[in-house]
TIVEXKE-665834 format. One record per residue (C-alpha): residue number from 1; x, y, z. Coordinates in steps of 0.25 Angstrom, whole numbers. Layout:
! residues N
(NUM (X Y Z))
...
! end
This chain:
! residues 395
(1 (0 0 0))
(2 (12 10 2))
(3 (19 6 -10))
(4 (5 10 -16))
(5 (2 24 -11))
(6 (18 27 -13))
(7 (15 26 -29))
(8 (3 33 -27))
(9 (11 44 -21))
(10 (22 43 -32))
(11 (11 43 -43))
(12 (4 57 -36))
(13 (16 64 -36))
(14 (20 61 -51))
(15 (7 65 -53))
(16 (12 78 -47))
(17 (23 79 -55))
(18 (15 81 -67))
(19 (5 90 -60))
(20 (5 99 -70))
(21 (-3 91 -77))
(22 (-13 90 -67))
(23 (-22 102 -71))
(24 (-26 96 -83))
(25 (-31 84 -77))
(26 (-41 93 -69))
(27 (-42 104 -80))
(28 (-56 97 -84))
(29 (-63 98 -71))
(30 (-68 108 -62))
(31 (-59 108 -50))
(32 (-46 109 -59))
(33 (-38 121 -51))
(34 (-42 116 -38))
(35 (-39 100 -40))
(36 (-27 105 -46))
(37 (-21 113 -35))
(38 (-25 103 -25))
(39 (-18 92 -34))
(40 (-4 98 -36))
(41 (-6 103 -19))
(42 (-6 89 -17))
(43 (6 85 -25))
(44 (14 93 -20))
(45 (10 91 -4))
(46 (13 75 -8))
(47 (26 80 -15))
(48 (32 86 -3))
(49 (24 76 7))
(50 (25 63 0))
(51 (31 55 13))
(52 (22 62 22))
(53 (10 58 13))
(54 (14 42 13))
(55 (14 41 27))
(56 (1 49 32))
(57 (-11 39 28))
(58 (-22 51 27))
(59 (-12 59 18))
(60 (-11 46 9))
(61 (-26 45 10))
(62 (-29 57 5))
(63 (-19 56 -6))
(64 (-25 44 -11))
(65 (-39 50 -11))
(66 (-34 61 -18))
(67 (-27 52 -29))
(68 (-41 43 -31))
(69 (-47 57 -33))
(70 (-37 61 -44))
(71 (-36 47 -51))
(72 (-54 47 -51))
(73 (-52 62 -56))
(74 (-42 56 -68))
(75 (-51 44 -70))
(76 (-64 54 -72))
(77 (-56 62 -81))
(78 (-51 50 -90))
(79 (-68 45 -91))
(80 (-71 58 -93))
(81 (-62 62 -103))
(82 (-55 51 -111))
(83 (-65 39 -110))
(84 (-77 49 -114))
(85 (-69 51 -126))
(86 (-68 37 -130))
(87 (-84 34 -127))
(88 (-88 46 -134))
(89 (-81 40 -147))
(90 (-91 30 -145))
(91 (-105 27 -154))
(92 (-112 23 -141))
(93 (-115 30 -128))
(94 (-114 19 -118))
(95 (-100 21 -115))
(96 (-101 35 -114))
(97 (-112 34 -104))
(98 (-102 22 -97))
(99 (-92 32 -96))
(100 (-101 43 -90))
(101 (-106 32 -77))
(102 (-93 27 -77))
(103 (-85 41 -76))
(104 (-89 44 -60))
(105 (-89 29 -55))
(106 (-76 28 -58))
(107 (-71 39 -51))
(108 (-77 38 -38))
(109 (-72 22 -40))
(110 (-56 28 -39))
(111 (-61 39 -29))
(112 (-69 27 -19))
(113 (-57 19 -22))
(114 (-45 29 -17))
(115 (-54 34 -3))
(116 (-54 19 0))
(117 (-38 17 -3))
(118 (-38 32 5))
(119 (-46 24 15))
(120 (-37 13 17))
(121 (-25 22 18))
(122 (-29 33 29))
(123 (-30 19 40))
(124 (-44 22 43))
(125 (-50 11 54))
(126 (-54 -3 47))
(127 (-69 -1 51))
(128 (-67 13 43))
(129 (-59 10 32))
(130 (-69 -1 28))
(131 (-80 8 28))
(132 (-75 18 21))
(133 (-70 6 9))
(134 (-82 0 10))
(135 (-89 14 6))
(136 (-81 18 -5))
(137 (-81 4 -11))
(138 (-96 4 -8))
(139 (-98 18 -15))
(140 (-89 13 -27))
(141 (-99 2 -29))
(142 (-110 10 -28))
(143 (-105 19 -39))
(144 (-101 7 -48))
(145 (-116 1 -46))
(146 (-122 12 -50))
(147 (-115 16 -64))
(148 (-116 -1 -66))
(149 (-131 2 -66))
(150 (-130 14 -74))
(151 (-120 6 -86))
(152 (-129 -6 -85))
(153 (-142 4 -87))
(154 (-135 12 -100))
(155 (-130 0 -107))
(156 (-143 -9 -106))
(157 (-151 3 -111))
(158 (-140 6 -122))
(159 (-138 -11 -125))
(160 (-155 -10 -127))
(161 (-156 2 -136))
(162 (-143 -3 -148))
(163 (-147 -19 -147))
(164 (-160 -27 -151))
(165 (-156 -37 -141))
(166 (-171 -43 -133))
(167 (-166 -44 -120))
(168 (-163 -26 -118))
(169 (-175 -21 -122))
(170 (-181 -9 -115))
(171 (-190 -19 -105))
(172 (-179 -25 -102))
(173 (-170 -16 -100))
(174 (-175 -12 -86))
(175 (-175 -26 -82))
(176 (-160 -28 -86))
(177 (-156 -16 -79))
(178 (-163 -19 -66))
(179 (-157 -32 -66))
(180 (-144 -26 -69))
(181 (-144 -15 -58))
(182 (-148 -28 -51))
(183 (-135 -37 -53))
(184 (-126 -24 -53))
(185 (-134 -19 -40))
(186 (-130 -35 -33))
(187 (-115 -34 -38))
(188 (-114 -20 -31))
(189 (-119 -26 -17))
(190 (-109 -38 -19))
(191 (-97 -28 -20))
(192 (-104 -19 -9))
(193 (-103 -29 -1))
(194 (-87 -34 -5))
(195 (-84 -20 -1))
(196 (-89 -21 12))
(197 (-82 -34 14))
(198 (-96 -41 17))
(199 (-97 -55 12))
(200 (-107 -60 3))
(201 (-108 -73 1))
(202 (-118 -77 11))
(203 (-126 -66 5))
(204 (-123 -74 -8))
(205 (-128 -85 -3))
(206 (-140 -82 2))
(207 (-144 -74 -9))
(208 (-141 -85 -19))
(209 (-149 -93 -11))
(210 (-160 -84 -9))
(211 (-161 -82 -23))
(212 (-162 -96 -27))
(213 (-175 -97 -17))
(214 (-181 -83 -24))
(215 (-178 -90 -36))
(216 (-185 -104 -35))
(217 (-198 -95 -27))
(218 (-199 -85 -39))
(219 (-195 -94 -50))
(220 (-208 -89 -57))
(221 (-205 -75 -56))
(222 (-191 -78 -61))
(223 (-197 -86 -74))
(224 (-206 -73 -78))
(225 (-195 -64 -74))
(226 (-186 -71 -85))
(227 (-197 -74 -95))
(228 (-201 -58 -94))
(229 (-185 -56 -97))
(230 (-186 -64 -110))
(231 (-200 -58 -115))
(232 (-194 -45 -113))
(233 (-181 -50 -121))
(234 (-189 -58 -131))
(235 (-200 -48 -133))
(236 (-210 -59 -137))
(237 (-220 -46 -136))
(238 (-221 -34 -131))
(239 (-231 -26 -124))
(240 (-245 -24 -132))
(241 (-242 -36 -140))
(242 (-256 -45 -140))
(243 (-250 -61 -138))
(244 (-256 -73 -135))
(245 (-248 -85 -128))
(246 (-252 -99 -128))
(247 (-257 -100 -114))
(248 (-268 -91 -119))
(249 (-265 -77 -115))
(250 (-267 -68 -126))
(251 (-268 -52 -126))
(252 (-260 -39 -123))
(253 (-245 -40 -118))
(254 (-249 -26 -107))
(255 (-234 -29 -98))
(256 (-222 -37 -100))
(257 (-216 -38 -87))
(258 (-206 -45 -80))
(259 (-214 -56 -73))
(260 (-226 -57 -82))
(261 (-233 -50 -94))
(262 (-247 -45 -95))
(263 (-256 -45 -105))
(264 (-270 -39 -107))
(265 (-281 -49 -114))
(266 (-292 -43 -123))
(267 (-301 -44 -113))
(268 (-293 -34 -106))
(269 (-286 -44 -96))
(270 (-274 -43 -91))
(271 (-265 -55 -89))
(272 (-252 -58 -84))
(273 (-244 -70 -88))
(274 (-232 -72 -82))
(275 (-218 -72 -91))
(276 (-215 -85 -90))
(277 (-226 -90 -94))
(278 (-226 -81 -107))
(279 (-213 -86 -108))
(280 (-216 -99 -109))
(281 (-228 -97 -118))
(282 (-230 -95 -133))
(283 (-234 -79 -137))
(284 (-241 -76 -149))
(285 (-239 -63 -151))
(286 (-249 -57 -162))
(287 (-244 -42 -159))
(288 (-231 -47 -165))
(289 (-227 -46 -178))
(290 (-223 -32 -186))
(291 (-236 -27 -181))
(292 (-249 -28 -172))
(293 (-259 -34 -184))
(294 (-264 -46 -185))
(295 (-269 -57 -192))
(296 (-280 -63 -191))
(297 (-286 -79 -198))
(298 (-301 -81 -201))
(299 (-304 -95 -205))
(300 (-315 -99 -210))
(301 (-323 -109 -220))
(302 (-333 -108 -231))
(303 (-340 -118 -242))
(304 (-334 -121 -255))
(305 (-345 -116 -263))
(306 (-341 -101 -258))
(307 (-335 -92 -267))
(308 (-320 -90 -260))
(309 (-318 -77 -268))
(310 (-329 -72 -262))
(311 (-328 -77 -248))
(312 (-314 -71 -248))
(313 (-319 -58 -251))
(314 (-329 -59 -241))
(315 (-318 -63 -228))
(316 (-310 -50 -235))
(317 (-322 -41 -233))
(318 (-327 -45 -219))
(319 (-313 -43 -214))
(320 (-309 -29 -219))
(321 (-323 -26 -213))
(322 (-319 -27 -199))
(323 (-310 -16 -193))
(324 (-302 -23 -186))
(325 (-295 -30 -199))
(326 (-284 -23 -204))
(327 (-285 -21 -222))
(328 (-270 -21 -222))
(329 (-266 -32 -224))
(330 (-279 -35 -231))
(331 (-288 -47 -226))
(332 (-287 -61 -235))
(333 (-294 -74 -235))
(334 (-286 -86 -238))
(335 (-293 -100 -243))
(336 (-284 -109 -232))
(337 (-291 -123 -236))
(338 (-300 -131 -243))
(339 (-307 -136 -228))
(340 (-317 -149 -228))
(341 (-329 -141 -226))
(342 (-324 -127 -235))
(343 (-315 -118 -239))
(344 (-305 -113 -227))
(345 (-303 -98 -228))
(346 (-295 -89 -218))
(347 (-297 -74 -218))
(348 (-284 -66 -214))
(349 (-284 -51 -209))
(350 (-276 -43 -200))
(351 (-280 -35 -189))
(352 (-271 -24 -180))
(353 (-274 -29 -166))
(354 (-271 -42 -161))
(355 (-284 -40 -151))
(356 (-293 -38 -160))
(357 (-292 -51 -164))
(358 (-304 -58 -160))
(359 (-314 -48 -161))
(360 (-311 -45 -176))
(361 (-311 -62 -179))
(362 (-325 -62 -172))
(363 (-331 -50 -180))
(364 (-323 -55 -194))
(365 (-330 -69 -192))
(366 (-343 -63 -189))
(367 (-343 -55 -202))
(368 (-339 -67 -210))
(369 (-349 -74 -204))
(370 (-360 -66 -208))
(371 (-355 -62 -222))
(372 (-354 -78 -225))
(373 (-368 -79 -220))
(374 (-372 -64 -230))
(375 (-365 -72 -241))
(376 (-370 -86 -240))
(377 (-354 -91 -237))
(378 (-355 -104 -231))
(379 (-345 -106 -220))
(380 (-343 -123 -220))
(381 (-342 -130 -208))
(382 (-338 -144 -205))
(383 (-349 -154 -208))
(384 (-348 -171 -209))
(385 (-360 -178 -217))
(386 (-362 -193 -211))
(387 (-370 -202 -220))
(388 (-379 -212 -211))
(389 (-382 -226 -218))
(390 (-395 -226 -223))
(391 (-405 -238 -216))
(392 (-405 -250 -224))
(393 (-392 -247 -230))
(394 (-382 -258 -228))
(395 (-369 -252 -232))
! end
């Protein structure tokens, strides 16, 4: 340790030697005459009391302070100056921003660390000199959680907005975070304690424990919190989207959360269904697609004595009569099959809502029913004919 404060002292009075250098460290900040005076004073005090310095434990404290707050001025003054220059050269802004959360940490990282070496040096009593450590390293950690927060905040935000990747969209974005600030916020308790000299294992211990007990009693929970992760990512569908699963919910996605998703039927009920099980289910989604119209399949039958030109026109009709049937694209009827019992028809038309579905099959049905009755259409239906052997009749 002596050895170690002798070089220290060598290297501030070379420093000395070229203190005419010195104004120009400090000619870009605000204090410059008065650090100056105070800086050369100082040299030239250690100059002529260099021995004297050695032995007295405050003198050498006070030196070494001093010296931490010089080297964190010239470590400012480098982030300020020279790495600015090279970020700014940069296409992007996340280093500069970097930089600027970076620039004060470090600096009060080189201040904390030479109070607790002044700490060590001015023989302070154990209980004292511990406490005093265990604050400066405590602060320092503080300061480094903090900016960790702040870097992992900017950089998700900036990942999200230059990459197409599913997982860092803007609702999950919060949910990364969190969980970030999270792990950064456990690691900084973990080194919290190690500077305090506390140990940790039993805690260790008894968290891992109690973390395998939470996990088997919240399994569930667990399930839907990682199947809402992967919808999120996945993106299946979005809010306002009308889907239907195979366990027979269909209607309205009103809230994706984290847990569960809720949905509003046409009957104006709301449901929620947890993640898991939409997960594990088979989504239709008929919002999909490049837009929100769908289409929509008729089938029906008539007699083979019917004029197909005529009934084809007719289906065309009655659907660009109802309002809810879109004319672009235009409705069409195609001949699907020659049935047992007569010609298979489908009539296809679009509508703009997937909700709307049902009520515009019912009255397009309707219409078709009474126009086939207007125009003497015959709509065929199954039918089996059974010959009985006639009385008498051997065969």
């Amino acid at each position: 340790m002596f050895r170690i404060e002798r070089r220290l002292m060598a290297i501030i009075i070379r420093v000395y030697s070229v203190q005419k250098l010195t104004p120009y460290i400090f000619e870009s900040h605000n204090n410059t005459n008065s650090t100056c005076i105070i800086f050369q004073a100082m040299m030239s005090w250690l100059q002529e009391n260099y021995s004297a310095a050695l032995s007295d434990p405050i003198i050498k404290s006070v030196i070494i302070i001093f010296g931490s707050v010089i080297a964190a001025k010239i470590t400012d003054i480098i982030f300020s100056r020279i790495f600015k220059r090279i970020v700014d050269k940069t296409k992007t802004n996340l280093d500069n921003q970097i930089i600027q959360l970076l620039h004060r940490p470090i600096f009060y990282t080189i201040l904390f660390i030479g109070f607790s070496v002044a700490v060590k040096t001015v023989g302070l009593p154990d209980y004292l000199d511990f406490a005093l450590v265990g604050i400066f390293k405590t602060c320092t950690i503080l300061i480094w959680l903090f900016v960790a927060m702040k870097i992992l905040v900017i950089s998700t935000e900036w990942a999200s907005s230059r990459t197409s990747n599913p997982f860092l969209q803007q609702k999950t974005l919060s949910l990364f975070n969190n969980l970030g600030r999270i792990g950064i916020g456990l690691f900084g308790v973990y080194f919290i304690f190690l500077s305090w000299d506390i140990n940790i294992n039993g805690i260790l211990a008894s968290a891992s424990v109690l973390g395998v007990v939470l996990g088997l009693a919240a399994k569930d929970t667990v399930a839907n919190f990682f199947a809402g992760i992967f919808l999120m990512a996945d993106s299946p569908f979005k809010e306002g989207d009308y889907i239907l699963l195979d366990t027979g919910e269909r209607g309205y996605v009103k809230q994706m959360g984290i847990r569960s998703t809720r949905f509003m039927t046409r009957d104006d009920i709301e449901i929620t269904i947890p993640n898991s099980v939409i997960a594990a289910s088979k989504i239709v989604n008929e919002s999909g697609g490049p837009g929100e119209t769908e289409r929509v399949r008729i089938t029906l039958h008539v007699a083979y004595e019917s004029d197909i030109d005529a009934v084809k026109a007719l289906l065309v009709t009655i659907a660009l009569g109802n309002e809810n049937v879109l004319k672009t694209p235009e409705p069409r009827v195609r001949l699907r099959e020659f049935a047992d019992h007569g010609l298979k028809l489908q009539l296809l038309f679009w509508i703009h809502k997937p909700e709307i579905r049902g009520r515009t099959v019912d009255a397009v049905n309707t219409e078709i029913y009474k126009q086939f009755a207007q125009n003497n259409i015959s709509i065929p239906y199954p039918t089996m004919r059974v010959i009985l052997p006639q009385e008498g009749n051997n065969s």
